[in-house]
N, C-alpha and C positions, 0 to 999 in steps of 0.2 A: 504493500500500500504506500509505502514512503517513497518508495521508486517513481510509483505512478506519480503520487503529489508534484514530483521533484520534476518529471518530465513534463508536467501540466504547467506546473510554474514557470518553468523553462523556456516553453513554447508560448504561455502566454506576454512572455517578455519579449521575446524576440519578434509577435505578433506585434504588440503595443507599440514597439520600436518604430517598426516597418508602417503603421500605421500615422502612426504621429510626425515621420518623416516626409510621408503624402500627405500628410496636411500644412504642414509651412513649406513644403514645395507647392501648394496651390495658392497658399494664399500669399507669400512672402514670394514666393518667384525661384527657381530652379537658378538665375543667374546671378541672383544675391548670393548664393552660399560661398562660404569661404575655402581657400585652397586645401586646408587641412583639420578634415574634422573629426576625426578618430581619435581626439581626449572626449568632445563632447559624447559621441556615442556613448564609450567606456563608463562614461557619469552617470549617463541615462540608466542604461543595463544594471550596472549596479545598485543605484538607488532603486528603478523600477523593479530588481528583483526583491528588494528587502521590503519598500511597499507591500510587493503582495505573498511574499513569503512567511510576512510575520503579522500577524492582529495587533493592530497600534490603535494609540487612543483616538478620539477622531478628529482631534486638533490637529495632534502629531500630522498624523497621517494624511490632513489634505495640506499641511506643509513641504510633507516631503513630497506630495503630488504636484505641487505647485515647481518646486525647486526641479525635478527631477524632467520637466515639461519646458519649464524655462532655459535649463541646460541644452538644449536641443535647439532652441530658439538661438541660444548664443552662438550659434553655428554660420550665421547670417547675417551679413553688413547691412544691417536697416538701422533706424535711430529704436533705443534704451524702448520712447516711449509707445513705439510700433509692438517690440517684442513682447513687451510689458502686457499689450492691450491683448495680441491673439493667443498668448501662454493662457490669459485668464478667460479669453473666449470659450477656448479650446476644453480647460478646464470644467467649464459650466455644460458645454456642449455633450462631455462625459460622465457628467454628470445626472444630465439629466435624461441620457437615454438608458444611462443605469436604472434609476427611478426606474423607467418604462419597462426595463428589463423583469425588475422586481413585482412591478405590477403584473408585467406576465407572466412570470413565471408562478405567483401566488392565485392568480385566475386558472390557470391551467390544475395545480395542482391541489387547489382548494384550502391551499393553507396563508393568513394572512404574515407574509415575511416581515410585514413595515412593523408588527407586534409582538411576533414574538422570537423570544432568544434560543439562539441553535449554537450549538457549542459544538467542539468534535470535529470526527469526519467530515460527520453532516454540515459542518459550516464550512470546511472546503470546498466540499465540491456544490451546496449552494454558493459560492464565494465564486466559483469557478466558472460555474453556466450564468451569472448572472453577467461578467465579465466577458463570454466568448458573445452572447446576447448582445450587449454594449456594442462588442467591437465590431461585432455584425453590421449593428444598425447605423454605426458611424462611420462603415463605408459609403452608407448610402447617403448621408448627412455631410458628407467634406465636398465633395463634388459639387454638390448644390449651394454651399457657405462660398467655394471657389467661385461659381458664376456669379454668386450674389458680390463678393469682395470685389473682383476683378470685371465682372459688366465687360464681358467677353463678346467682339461684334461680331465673331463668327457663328454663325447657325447649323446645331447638329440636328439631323432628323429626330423628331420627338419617337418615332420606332427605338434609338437605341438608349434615349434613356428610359423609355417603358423598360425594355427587355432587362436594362441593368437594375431597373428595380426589383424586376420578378426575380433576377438570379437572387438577390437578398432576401426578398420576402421568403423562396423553398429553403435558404440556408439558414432564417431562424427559424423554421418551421422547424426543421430535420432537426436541427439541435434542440430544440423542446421535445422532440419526440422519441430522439435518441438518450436525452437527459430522464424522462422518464420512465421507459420501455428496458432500457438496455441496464446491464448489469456492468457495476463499476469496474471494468478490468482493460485489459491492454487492449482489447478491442473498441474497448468504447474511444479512449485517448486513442487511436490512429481514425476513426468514424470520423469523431470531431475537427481534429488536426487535417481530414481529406477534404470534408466540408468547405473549411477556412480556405486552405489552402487554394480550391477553386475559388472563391468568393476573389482572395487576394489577386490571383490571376486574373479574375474580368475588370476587378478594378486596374490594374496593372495598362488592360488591355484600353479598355476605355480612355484614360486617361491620354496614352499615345494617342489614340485616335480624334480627342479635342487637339493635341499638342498638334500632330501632322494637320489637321485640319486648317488650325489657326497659321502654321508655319506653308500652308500650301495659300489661305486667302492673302498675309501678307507676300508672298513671292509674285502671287497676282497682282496687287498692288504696285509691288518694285516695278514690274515689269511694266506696267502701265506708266509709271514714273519716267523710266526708260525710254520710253516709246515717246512720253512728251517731252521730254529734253532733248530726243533726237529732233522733234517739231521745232523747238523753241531755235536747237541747231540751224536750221534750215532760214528759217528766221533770217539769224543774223549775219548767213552767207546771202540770202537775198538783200540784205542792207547794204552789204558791201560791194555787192554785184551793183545795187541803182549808183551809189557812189562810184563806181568806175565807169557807170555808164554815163553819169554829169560831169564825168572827168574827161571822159573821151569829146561829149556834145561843147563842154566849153573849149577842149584844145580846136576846135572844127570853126567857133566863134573868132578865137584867136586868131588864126590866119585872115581870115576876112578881115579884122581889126589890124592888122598886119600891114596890109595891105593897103587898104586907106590911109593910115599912117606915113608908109610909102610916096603915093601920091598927092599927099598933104591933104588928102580929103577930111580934115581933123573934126569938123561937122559931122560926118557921117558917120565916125567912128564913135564921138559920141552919144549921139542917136542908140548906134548899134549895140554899145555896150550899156544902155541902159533899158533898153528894150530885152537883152539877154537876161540882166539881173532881176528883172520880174517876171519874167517867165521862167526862171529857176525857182524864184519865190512859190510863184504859182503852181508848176507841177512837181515840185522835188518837196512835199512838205519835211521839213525834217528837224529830229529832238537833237541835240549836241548840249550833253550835259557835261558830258567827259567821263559816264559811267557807262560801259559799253553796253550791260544788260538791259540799262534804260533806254537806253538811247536805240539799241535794235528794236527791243521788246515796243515798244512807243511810239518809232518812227512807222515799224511796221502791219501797229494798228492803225495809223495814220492813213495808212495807203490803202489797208482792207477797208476802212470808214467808207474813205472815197471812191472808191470801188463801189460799193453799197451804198451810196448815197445817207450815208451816215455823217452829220454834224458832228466834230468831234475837237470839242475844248483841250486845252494842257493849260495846266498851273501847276511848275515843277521849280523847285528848289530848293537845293540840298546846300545844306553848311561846308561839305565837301565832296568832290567827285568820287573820293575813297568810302564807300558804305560798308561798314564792317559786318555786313551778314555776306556770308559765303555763296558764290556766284550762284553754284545749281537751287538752292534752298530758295532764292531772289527770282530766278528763273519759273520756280515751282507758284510761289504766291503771285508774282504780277504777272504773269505768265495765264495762269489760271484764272486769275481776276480779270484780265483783258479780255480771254477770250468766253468768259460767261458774258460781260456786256454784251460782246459784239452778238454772241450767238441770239441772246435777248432780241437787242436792237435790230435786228434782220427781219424776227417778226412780227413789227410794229408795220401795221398796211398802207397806213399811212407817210409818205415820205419825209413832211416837214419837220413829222414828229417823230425821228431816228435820232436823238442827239446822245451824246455821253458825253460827262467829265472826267478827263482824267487830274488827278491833284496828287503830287508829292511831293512831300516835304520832309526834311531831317536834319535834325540837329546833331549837336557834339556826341549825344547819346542815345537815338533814336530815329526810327525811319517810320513814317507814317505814310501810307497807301489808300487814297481813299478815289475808288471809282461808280459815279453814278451813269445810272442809263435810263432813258427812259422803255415803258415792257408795255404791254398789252393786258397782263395781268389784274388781279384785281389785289386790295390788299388783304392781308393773312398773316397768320400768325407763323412766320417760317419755323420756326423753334420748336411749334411744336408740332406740324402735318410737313412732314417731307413731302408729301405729293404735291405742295405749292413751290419746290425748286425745281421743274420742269425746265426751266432752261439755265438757270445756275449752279443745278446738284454736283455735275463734273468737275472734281478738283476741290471741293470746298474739305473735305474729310484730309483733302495731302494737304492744304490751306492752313488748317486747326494744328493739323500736327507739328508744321512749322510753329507756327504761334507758341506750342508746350513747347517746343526743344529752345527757343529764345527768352520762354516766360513774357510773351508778350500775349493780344489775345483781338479777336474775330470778331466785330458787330455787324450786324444786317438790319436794315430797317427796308420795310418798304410802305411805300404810301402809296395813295390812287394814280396810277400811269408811272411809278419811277420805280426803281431799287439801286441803294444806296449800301455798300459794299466798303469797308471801313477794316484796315490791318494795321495795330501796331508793333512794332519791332524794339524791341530794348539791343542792344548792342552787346554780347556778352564780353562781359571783360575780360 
């Protein structure tokens, strides 16, 4: 019988381990953990085997539950009062599907466990099944704490988390009915331990399959990302291409100019050369800020505007041509910003009423991007019915994420005929 205890103990440690290590990997994150964590294990194991090895008082014992939960948490570079908060979650969370445990197992068996005192064998191995119960039901309970913590935007068919619950639900069944049915010997400790052990395997399973999911929607994303900076590319080799094309059409002006000069025709030449410099004005519109990505990115809605009989404002100016946000990240927000106006502005049926602003502005420590357009739209509440970003939604989610990685952040307003489209940038030091 001591053998059994001792392998019951054994297994429910290494269980608890395993268990509680899938839980601050959902909730704390797989890439927080630190390079070497084989003291905290060692901590765990030990205390969590003297917890349930030995009947402690019941102070004691949800101290060292506490410490020995905590220990595992220190495994991971997050701040004190993170660790602090989900050691004590976690804590409550086992706590109280214990409770449930208890409640079932005294429903099943007609005895009230919350009253009365079991001493003895009899309080191991109830000590034991209320514990394999627990850990049961808290595989079914982390995964769901995970999407709750983490607001995960990838979507798994709701088939597999039916199915992962039904694996849970037949594996406390078997074990309430293995606990009561079956007779306390090595058969029973391998029944139980075979249960688990599948249980641990689907959750094992699952888990990859949110991770690959999530790691398969953001590789979609990069790739989409990709796709638009090759655009944005293209972009700014057509900018440079109209540039060598007003470089060629004025060397073409020059000789004429040339040439008048020649025969003192200095009249004509004047004429000529001022008649060239507004009709450069006229069809070359062009941004020259000295920041290359504005100046492409700007220049070359400039010329789609015109092209589409789009009105198209600029009110730009920067404290310096040098903007300390990293080219592609600049490329992604005004990039994206532009071309939601313009797609907007295209269908408005109306011609007169195709207009957009664009306005940017930066200081010594910030870059501000704010582009209006007028839409067809009516107004709505964007924040909270995506079906009203119909011709905005492209880019807005790469947009936001910019915004977290600078700490800066995304306003949207829209009003009757317009949407007003607002990014600010802090400059990280």
């Amino acid at each position: 019988m001591i053998i059994f205890q001792l392998m019951s103990v054994v297994f429910m440690t290494l269980l608890m381990t395993f268990q509680t290590n899938f839980y601050f990997n959902s909730v704390l994150g797989k890439s927080r953990r630190k390079p070497r964590r084989a003291i905290y294990f060692i901590v765990f194991i030990l205390l969590n085997f003297l917890y349930l090895a030995i009947r402690l008082p019941g102070a004691l014992s949800t101290i060292i539950a506490l410490v020995f939960i905590f220990s595992l948490a220190q495994s991971y570079q997050v701040e004190l009062k993170i660790k602090i908060m989900y050691t004590v979650m976690y804590a409550a969370l086992l706590t109280t599907v214990n409770l449930i445990s208890i409640y079932m197992v005294s429903a099943i068996e007609g005895t009230d466990y919350f009253v009365e005192a079991i001493y003895g064998p009899e309080y191991f191995w109830l000590f034991t099944k209320i514990l394999l119960l627990g850990c049961s039901i808290m595989f079914a309970v982390i995964p769901i704490v995970n999407l709750i913590v983490k607001r995960r935007s990838v979507k798994i068919h709701y088939r597999s988390y039916f199915l992962f619950l039904i694996v849970t639900v037949i594996t406390v069944y078997q074990i309430n009915v293995i606990s009561i049915y079956s007779e306390k010997n090595i058969y029973y400790i391998f029944s139980v331990i075979g249960s688990l052990f599948l249980n641990v395997f689907i959750v094992y399973v699952f888990d990859n399959v949110v991770e690959k999911t999530q790691l398969a929607h953001e590789n979609a994303q990069l790739q989409q990302q990709m796709d638009y900076q090759d655009a944005n590319y293209e972009k700014t080799v057509h900018s440079f291409k109209n540039i060598k094309s007003i470089i060629h059409d004025i060397n073409q002006q020059f000789l004429y100019i040339e040439e008048c000069m020649k025969r003192n025709e200095l009249s004509a030449a004047r004429d000529h050369i001022r008649f060239t410099m507004n009709t450069i004005e006229h069809e070359y519109q062009r941004v020259n800020t000295g920041n290359l990505v504005i100046d492409a990115l700007v220049t070359n809605t400039l010329a789609v505007g015109q092209a589409n009989g789009i009105r198209v404002d600029t009110r730009i100016q920067l404290h310096s041509q040098d903007v300390h946000i990293e080219r592609y990240d600049l490329c992604v927000v005004l990039g994206n910003m532009l071309d939601n106006a313009v797609e907007a502005s295209k269908k408005v049926r109306v011609a007169e009423d195709r207009y957009m602003l664009i306005a940017i502005h930066s200081t010594a420590s910030t870059l501000v991007v704010q582009i209006m357009n007028h839409t067809t739209q009516q107004a709505a509440d964007l924040k909270t019915n995506k079906s009203d970003l119909e011709f905005h939604g492209f880019g807005l989610t790469n947009i936001s994420r910019i915004c977290t990685k600078y700490g800066g952040h995304m306003t949207i307003e829209q009003k009757q005929g317009s949407f007003n489209n607002m990014v600010v940038l802090p400059y990280n030091s």
